[in-house]
KENUKOL-105257 format. One record per atom (N, C-alpha, C): x, y, z; chain. Coordinates in Angstrom, 2 decimals, padded with zeros to 5 digits. Example, Ala and Ser with C-alpha at 12.3 -4.5 7.8 and 13.67 -1.06 7.14 Angstrom:
       u       v       w c
  013.19 -005.69  007.80 A
  012.30 -004.50  007.80 A
  013.20 -003.30  007.80 A
  012.85 -002.25  007.08 A
  013.67 -001.06  007.14 A
  012.90  000.03  007.87 A
end
This chain:
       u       v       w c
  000.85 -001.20  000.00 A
  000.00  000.00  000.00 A
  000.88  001.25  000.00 A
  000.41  002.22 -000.97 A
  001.30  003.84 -000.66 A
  000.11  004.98 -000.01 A
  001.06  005.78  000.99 A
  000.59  006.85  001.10 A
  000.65  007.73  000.71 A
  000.16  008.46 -000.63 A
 -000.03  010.12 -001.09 A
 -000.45  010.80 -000.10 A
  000.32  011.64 -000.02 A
  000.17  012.42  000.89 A
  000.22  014.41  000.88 A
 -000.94  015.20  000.65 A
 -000.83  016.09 -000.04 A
 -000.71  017.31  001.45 A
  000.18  018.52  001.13 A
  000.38  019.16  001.84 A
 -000.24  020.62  001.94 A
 -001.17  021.20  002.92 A
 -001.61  022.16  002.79 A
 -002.48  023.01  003.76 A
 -003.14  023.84  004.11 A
 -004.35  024.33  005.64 A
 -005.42  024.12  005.08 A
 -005.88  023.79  005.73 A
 -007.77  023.52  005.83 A
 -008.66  025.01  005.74 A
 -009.39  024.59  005.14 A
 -010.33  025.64  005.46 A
 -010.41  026.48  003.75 A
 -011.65  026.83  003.29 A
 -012.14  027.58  002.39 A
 -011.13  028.68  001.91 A
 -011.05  029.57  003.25 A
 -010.04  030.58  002.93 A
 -008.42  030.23  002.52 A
 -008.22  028.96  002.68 A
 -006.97  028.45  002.09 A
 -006.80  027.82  001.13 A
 -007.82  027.84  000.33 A
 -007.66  026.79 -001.19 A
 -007.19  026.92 -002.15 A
 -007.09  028.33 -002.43 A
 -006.51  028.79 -003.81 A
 -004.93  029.23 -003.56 A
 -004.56  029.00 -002.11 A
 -002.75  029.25 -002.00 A
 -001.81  028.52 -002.55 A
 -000.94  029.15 -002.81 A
  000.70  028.58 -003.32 A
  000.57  027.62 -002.28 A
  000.34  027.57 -001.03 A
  001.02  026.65 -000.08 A
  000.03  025.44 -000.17 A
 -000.74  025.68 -000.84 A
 -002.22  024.24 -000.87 A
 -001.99  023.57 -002.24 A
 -000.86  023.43 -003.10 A
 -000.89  023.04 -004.22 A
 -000.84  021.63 -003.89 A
 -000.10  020.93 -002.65 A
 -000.24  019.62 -002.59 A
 -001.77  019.08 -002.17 A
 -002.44  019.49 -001.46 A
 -004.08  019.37 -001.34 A
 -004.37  019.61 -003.36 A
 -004.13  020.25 -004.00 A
 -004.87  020.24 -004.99 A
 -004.34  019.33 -006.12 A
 -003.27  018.77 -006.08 A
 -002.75  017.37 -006.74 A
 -003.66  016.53 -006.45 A
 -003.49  016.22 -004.98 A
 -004.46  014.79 -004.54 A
 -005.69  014.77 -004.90 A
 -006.29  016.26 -004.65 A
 -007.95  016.35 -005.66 A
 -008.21  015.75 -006.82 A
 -007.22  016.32 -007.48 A
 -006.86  015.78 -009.19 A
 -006.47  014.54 -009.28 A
 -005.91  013.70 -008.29 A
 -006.01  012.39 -008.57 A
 -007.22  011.51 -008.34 A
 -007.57  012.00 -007.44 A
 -009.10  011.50 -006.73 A
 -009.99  011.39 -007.67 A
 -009.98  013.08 -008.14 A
 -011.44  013.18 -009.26 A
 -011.02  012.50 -010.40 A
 -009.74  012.33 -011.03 A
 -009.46  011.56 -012.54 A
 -009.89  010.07 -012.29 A
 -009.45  009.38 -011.09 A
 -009.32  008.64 -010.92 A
 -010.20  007.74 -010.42 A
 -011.64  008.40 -009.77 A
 -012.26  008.14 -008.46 A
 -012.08  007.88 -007.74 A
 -011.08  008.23 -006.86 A
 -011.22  007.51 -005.56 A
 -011.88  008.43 -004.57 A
 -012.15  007.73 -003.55 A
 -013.24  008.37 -002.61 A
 -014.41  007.37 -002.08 A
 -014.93  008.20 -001.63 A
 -015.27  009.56 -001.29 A
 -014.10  009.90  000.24 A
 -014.11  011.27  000.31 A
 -013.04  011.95  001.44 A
 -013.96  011.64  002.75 A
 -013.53  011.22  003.66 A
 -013.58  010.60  004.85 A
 -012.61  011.47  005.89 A
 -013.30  011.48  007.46 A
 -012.43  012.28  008.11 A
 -011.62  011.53  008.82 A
 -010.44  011.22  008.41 A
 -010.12  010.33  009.07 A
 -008.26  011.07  009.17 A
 -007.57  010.06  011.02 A
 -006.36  010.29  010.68 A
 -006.17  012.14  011.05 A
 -006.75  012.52  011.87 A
 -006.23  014.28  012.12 A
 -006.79  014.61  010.62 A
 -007.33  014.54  009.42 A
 -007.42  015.11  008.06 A
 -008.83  014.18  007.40 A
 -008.14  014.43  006.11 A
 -009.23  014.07  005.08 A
 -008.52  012.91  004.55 A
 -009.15  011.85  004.20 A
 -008.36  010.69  003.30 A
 -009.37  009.97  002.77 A
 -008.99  009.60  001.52 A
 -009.78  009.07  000.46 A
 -008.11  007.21 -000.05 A
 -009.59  006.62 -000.31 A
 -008.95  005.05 -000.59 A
 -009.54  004.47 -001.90 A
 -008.36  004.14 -002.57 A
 -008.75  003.09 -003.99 A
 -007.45  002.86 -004.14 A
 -007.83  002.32 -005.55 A
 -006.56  001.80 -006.82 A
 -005.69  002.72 -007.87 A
 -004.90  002.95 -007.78 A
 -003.86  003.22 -009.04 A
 -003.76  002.31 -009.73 A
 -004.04  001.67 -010.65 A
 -003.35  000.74 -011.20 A
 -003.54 -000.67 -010.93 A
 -002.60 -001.04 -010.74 A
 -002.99 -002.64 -009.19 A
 -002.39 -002.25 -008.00 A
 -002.35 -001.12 -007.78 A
 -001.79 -000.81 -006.13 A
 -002.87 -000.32 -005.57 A
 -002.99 -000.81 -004.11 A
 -003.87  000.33 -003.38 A
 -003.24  001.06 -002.71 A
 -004.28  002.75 -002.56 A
 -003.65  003.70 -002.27 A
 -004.28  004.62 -001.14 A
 -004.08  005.55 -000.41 A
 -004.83  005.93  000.30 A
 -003.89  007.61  000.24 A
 -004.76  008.59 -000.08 A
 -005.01  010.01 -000.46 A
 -005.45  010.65  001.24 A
 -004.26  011.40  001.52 A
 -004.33  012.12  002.64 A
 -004.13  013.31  002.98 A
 -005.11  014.42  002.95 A
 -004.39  016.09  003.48 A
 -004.61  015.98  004.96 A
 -004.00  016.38  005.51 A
 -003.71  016.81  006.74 A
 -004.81  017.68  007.25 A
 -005.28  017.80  008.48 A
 -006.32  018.76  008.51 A
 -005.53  019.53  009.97 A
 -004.58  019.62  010.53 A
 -003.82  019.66  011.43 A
 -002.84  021.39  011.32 A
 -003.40  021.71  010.25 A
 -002.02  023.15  009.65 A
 -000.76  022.32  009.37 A
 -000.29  023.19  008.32 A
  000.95  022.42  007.80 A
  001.98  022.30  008.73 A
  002.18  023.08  010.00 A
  003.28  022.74  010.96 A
  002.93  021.97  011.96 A
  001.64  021.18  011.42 A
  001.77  019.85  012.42 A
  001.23  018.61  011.35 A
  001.21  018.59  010.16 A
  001.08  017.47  009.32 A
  002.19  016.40  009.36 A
  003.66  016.12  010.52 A
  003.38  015.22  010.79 A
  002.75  014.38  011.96 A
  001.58  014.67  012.65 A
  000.51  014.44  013.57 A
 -000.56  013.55  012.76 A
 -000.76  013.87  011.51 A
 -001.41  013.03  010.55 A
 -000.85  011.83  009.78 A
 -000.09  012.31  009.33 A
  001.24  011.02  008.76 A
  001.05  010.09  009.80 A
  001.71  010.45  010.64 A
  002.21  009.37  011.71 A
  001.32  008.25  012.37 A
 -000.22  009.38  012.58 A
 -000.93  008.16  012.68 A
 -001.39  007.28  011.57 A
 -001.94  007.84  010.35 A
 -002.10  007.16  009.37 A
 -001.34  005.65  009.29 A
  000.27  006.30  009.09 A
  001.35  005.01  009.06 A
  001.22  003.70  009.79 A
  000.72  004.29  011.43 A
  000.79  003.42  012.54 A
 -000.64  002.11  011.94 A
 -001.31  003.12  011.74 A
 -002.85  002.38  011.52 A
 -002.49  001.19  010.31 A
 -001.71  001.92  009.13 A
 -002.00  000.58  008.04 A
 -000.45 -000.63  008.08 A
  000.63  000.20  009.47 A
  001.45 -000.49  009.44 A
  002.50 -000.52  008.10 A
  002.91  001.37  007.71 A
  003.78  001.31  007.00 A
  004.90  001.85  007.33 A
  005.81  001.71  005.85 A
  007.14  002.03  006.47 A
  007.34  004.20  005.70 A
  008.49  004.31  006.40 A
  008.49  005.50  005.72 A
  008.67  005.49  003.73 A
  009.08  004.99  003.59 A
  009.09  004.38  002.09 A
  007.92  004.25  001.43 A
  007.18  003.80  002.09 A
  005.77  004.33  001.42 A
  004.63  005.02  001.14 A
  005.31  006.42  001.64 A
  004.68  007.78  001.97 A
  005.07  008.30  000.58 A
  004.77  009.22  000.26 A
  004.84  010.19 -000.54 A
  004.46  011.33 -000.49 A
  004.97  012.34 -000.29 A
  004.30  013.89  000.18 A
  004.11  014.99 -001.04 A
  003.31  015.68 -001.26 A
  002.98  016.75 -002.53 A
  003.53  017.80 -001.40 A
  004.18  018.39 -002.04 A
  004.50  019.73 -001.63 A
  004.76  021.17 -002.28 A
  004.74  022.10 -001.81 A
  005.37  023.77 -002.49 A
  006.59  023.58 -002.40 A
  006.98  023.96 -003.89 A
  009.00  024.02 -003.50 A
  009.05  025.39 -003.97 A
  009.68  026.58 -003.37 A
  010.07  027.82 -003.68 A
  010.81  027.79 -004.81 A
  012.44  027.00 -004.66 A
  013.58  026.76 -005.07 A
  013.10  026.14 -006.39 A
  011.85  025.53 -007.19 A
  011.53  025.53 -008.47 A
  011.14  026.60 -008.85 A
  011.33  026.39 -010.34 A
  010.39  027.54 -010.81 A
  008.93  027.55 -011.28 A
  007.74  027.73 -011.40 A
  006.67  027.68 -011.32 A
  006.12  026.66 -012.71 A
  005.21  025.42 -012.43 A
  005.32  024.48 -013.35 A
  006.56  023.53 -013.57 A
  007.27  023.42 -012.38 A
  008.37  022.75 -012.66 A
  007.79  021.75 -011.65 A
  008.56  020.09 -011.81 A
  008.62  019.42 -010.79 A
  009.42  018.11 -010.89 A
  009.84  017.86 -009.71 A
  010.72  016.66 -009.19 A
  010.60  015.81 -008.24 A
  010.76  014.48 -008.38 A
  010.43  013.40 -007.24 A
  012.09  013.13 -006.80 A
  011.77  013.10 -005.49 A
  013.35  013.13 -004.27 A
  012.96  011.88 -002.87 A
  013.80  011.25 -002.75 A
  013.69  010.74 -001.71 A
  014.39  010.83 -000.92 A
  014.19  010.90  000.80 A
  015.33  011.51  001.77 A
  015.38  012.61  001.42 A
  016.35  013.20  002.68 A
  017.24  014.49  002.38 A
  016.53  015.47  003.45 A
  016.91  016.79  003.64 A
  016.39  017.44  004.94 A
  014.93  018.18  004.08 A
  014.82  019.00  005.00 A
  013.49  019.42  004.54 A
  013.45  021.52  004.26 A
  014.38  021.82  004.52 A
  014.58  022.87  003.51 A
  013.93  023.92  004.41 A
  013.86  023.92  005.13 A
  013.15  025.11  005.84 A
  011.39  024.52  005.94 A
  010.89  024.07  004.79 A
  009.60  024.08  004.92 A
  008.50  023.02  006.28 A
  008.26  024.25  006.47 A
  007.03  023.33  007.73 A
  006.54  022.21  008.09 A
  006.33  021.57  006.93 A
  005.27  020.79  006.52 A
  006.37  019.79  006.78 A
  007.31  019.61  006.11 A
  008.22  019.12  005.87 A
  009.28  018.34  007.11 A
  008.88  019.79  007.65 A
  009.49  019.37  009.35 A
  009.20  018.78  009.98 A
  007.83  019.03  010.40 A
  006.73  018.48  011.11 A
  006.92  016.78  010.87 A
  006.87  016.59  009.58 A
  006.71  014.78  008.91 A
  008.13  014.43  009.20 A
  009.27  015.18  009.70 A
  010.75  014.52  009.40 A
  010.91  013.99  011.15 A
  009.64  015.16  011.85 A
  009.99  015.48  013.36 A
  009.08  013.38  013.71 A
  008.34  013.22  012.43 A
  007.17  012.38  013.40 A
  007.80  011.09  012.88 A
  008.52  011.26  011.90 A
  008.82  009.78  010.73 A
  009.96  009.38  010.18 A
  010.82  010.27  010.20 A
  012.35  010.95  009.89 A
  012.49  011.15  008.55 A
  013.17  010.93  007.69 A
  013.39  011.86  006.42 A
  013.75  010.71  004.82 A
  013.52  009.58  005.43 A
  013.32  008.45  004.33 A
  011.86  008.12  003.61 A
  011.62  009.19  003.40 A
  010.25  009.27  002.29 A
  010.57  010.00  001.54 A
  009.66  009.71  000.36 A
  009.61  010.41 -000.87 A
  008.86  011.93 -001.12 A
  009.01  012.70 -002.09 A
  008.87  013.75 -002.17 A
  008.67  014.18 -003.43 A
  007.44  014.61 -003.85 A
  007.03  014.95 -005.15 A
  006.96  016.46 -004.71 A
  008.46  017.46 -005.31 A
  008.33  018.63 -005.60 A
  007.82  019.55 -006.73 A
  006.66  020.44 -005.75 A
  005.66  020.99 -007.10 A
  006.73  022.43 -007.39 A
  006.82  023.14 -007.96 A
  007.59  024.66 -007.97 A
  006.61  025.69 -007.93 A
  006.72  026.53 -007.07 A
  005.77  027.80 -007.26 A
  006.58  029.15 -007.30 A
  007.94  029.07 -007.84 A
  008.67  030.08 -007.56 A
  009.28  030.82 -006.29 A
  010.26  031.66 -006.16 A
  010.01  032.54 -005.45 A
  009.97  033.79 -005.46 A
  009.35  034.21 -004.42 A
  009.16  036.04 -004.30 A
  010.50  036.75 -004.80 A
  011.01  036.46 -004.52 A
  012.82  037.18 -004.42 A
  013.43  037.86 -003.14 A
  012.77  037.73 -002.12 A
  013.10  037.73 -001.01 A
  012.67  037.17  000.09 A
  013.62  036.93  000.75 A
  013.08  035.83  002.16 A
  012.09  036.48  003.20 A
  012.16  037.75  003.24 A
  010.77  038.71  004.09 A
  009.54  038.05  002.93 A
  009.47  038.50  001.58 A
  008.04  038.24  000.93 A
  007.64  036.95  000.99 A
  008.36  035.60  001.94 A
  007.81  034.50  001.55 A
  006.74  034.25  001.96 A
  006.17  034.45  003.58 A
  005.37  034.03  003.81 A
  003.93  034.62  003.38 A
  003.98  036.03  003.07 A
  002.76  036.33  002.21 A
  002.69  035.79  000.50 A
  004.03  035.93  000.35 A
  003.64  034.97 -000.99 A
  003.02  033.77 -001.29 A
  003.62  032.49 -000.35 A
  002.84  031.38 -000.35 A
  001.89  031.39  000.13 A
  001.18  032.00  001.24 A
 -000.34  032.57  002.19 A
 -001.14  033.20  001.03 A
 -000.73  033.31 -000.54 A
 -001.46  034.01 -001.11 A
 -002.54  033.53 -002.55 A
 -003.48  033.66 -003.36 A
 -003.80  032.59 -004.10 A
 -002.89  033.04 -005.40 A
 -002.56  031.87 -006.19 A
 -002.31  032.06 -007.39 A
 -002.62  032.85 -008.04 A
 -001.54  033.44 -008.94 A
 -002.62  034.42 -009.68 A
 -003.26  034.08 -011.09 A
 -004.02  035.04 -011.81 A
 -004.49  033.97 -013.22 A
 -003.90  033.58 -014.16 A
 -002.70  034.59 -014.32 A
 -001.98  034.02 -015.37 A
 -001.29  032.74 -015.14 A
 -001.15  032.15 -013.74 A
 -000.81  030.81 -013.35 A
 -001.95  029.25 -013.57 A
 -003.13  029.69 -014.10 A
 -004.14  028.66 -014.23 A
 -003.76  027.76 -015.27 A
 -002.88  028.19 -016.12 A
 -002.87  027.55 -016.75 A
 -001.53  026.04 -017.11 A
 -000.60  026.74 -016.28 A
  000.48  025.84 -016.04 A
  000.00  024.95 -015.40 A
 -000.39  025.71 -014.00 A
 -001.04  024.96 -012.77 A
 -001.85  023.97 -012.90 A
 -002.92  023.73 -014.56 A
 -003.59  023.05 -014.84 A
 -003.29  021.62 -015.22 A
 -002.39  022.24 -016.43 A
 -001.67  021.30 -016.82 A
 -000.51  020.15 -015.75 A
 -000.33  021.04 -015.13 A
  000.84  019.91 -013.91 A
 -000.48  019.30 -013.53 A
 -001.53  019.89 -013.17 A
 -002.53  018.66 -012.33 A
 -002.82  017.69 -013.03 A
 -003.27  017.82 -014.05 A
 -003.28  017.16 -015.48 A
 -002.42  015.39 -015.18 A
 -001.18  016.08 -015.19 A
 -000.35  015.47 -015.32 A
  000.27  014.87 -014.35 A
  000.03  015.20 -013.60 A
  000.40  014.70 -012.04 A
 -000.55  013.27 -011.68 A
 -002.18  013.58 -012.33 A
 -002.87  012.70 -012.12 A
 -002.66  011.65 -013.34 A
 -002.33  011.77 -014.31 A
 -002.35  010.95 -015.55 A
 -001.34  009.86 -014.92 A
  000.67  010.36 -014.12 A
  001.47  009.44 -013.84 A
  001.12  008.93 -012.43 A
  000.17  008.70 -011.89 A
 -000.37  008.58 -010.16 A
  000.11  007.41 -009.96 A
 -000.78  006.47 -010.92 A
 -000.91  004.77 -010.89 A
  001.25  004.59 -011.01 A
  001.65  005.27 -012.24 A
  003.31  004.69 -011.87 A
  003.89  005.17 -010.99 A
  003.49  006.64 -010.29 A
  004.40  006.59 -008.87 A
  003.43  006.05 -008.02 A
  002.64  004.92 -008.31 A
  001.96  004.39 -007.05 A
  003.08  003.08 -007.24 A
  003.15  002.49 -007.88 A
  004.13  001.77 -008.81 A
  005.45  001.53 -008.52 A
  005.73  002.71 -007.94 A
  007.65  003.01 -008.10 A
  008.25  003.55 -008.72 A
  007.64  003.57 -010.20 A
  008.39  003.88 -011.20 A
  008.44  005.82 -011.53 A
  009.36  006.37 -010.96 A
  009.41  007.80 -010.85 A
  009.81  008.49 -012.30 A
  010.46  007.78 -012.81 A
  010.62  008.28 -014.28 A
  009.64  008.45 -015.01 A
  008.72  007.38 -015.08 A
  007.20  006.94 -015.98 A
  006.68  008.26 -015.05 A
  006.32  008.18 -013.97 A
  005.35  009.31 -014.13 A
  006.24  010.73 -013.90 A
  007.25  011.05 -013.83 A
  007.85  012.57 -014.54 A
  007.55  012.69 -016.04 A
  007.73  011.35 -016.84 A
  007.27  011.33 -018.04 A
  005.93  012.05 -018.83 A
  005.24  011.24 -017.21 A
  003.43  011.42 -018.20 A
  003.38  013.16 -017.45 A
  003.97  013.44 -016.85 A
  003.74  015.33 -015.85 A
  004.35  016.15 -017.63 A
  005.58  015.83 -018.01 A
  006.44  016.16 -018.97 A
  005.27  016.32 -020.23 A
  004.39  015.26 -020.17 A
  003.93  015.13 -021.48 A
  002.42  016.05 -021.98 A
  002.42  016.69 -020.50 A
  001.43  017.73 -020.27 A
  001.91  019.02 -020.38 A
  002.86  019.03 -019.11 A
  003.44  020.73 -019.54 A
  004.61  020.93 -020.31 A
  005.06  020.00 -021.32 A
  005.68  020.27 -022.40 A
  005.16  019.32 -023.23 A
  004.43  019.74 -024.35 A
  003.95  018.26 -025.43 A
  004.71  018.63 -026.41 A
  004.83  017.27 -027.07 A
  005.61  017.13 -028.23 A
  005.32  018.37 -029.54 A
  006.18  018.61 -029.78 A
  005.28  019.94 -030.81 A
  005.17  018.93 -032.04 A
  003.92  019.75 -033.02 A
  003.77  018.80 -034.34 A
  004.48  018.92 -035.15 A
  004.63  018.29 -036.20 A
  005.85  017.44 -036.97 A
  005.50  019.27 -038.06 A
  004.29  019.74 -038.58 A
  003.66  020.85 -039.26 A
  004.61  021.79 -039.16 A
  004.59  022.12 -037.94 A
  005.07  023.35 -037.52 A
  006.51  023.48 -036.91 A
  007.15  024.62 -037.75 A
  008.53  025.26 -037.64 A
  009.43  024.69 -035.85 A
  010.36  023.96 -035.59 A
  010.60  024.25 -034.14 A
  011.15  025.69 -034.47 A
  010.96  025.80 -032.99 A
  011.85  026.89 -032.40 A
  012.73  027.32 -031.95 A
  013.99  028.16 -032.28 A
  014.94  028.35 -031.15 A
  015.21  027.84 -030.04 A
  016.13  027.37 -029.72 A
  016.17  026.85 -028.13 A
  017.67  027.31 -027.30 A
  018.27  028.30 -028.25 A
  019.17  027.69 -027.51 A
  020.93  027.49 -028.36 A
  020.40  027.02 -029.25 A
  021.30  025.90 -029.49 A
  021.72  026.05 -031.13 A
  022.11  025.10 -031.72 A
  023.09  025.31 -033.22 A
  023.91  026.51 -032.86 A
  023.72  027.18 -034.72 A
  024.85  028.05 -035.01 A
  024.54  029.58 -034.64 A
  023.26  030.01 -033.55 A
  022.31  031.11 -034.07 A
  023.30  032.15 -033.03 A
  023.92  032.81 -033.49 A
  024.78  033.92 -032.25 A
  023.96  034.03 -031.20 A
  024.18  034.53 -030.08 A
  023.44  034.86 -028.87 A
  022.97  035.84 -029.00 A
  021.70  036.45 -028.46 A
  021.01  037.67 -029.02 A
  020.16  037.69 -030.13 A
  020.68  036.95 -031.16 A
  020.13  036.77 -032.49 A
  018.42  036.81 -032.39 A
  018.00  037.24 -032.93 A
  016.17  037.08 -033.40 A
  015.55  036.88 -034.57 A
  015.02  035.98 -034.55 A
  014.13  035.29 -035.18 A
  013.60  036.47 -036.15 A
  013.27  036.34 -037.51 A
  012.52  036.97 -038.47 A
  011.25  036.32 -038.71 A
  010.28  036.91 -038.46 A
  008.92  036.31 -039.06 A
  008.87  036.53 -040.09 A
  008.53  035.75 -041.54 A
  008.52  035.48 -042.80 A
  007.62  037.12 -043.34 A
  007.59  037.27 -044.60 A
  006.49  038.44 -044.78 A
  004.88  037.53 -044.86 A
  004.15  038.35 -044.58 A
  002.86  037.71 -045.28 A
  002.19  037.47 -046.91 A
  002.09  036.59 -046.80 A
  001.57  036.39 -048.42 A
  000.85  037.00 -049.34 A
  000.19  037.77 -048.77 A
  000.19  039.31 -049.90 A
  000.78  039.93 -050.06 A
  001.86  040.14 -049.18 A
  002.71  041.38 -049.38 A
  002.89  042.05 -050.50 A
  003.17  043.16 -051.14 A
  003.08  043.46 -052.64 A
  004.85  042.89 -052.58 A
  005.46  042.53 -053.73 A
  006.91  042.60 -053.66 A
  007.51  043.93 -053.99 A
  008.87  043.80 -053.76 A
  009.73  045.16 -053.37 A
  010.40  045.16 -054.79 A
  009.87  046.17 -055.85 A
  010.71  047.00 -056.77 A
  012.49  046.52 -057.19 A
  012.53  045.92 -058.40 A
  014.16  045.43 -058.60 A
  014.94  047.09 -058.24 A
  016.13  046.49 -058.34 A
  016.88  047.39 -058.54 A
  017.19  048.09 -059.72 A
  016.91  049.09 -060.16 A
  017.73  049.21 -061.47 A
  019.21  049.81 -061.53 A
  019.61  048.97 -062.84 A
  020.99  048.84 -062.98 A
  021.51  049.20 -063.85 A
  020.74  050.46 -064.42 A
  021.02  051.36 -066.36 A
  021.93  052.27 -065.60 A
  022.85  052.61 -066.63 A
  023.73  053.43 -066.33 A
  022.59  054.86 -066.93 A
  023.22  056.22 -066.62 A
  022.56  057.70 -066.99 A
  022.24  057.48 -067.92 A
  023.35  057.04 -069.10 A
  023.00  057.46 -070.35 A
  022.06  056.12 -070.84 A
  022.01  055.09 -070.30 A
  020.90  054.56 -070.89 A
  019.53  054.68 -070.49 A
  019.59  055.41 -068.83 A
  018.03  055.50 -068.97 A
  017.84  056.75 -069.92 A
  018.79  057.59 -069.99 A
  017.98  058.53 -071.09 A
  018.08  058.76 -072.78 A
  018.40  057.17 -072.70 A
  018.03  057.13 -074.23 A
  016.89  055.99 -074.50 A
  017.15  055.53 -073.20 A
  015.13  054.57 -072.86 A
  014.11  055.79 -073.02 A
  014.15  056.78 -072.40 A
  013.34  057.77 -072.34 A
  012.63  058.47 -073.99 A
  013.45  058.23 -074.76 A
  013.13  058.50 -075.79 A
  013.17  057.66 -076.94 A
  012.92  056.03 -076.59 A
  012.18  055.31 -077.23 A
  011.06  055.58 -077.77 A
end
């Protein structure tokens, strides 16, 4: 059995925060997936089914994120797991927004949430890092993450959920590559074979260099040059 485990505060007024993006993964797996219905169970909310052929059990914390591990811990005790089979959704500052990475071990970075689960379980679980950027300074963090997304973020944000829920069943699985894969295949899709790539970067193109957009297909065309010397245009003239 794995525990997903999504990180975030309870309550209405906290749903649309940077810091609730792990509560809104687990949604997105739930609803793609069905599992459910959310049950109060465990200090939180937790919902139970299948990924795949694994069973799984979907947990936010209902505890505030600086005591989510109070929820973990009992959860664990109850189904008799090991830390290895936790998995936590979390806010990573240190990405950049739409970015993400699965980590296992390692300290917990300052973040709360993080602490709390290292304080109750120690630090041999896994870790699906979401990116929400950062402010650019260590004073703006905590109103930054306390704050909701803004709109021009709906749409990345969509797509990672997207995609987060599409690879669920292979990181229910183990397999962390397969589902970075299927996250990858959402917020970057293959471009079509039709259309021009783009710059990246890379070949012979100097740095700085920019791209020319083609003219449009009406354009009138641009006048030859002419190449008569004086005296022949003015003995054209009096043809």
């Amino acid at each position: 059995m794995k525990l997903f485990v999504g990180l975030g505060n309870p309550g209405a007024q906290y749903a649309g925060h940077r810091h609730n993006i792990g509560f809104m993964a687990l949604d997105r797996i739930a609803e793609d997936h069905g599992l459910g219905p959310w049950k109060a169970r465990f200090q939180g909310h937790a919902a139970e089914g299948r990924l795949g052929g694994d069973k799984v059990l979907l947990l936010k914390p209902a505890t505030y994120m600086n005591r989510s591990g109070q929820s973990v811990g009992e959860a664990m005790r109850f189904f008799k797991l090991e830390p290895e089979d936790v998995c936590v959704f979390h806010d990573e500052l240190d990405l950049a927004p739409g970015r993400l990475k699965v980590k296992s071990g390692g300290g917990h970075a300052g973040h709360n949430g993080l602490r709390s689960i290292h304080a109750h379980i120690g630090e041999a679980y896994q870790r699906v890092r979401l990116g929400i950027g950062h402010p650019g300074h260590k004073d703006k963090v905590s109103g930054y993450v306390l704050h909701d997304f803004a709109k021009a973020d709906q749409e990345w944000l969509d797509d990672l959920m997207r995609g987060i829920a599409d690879g669920a069943p292979a990181l229910a699985d183990g397999d962390a590559g397969a589902f970075m894969n299927k996250v990858a295949q959402r917020t970057a899709p293959a471009r079509s074979s039709k259309s021009a790539p783009q710059d990246s970067g890379g070949g012979d193109k100097k740095p700085g260099a920019k791209a020319e957009a083609p003219a449009p297909k009406d354009a009138p065309a641009e006048p030859e040059e002419d190449t008569r010397s004086p005296l022949q245009k003015l003995a054209d003239r009096f043809r």
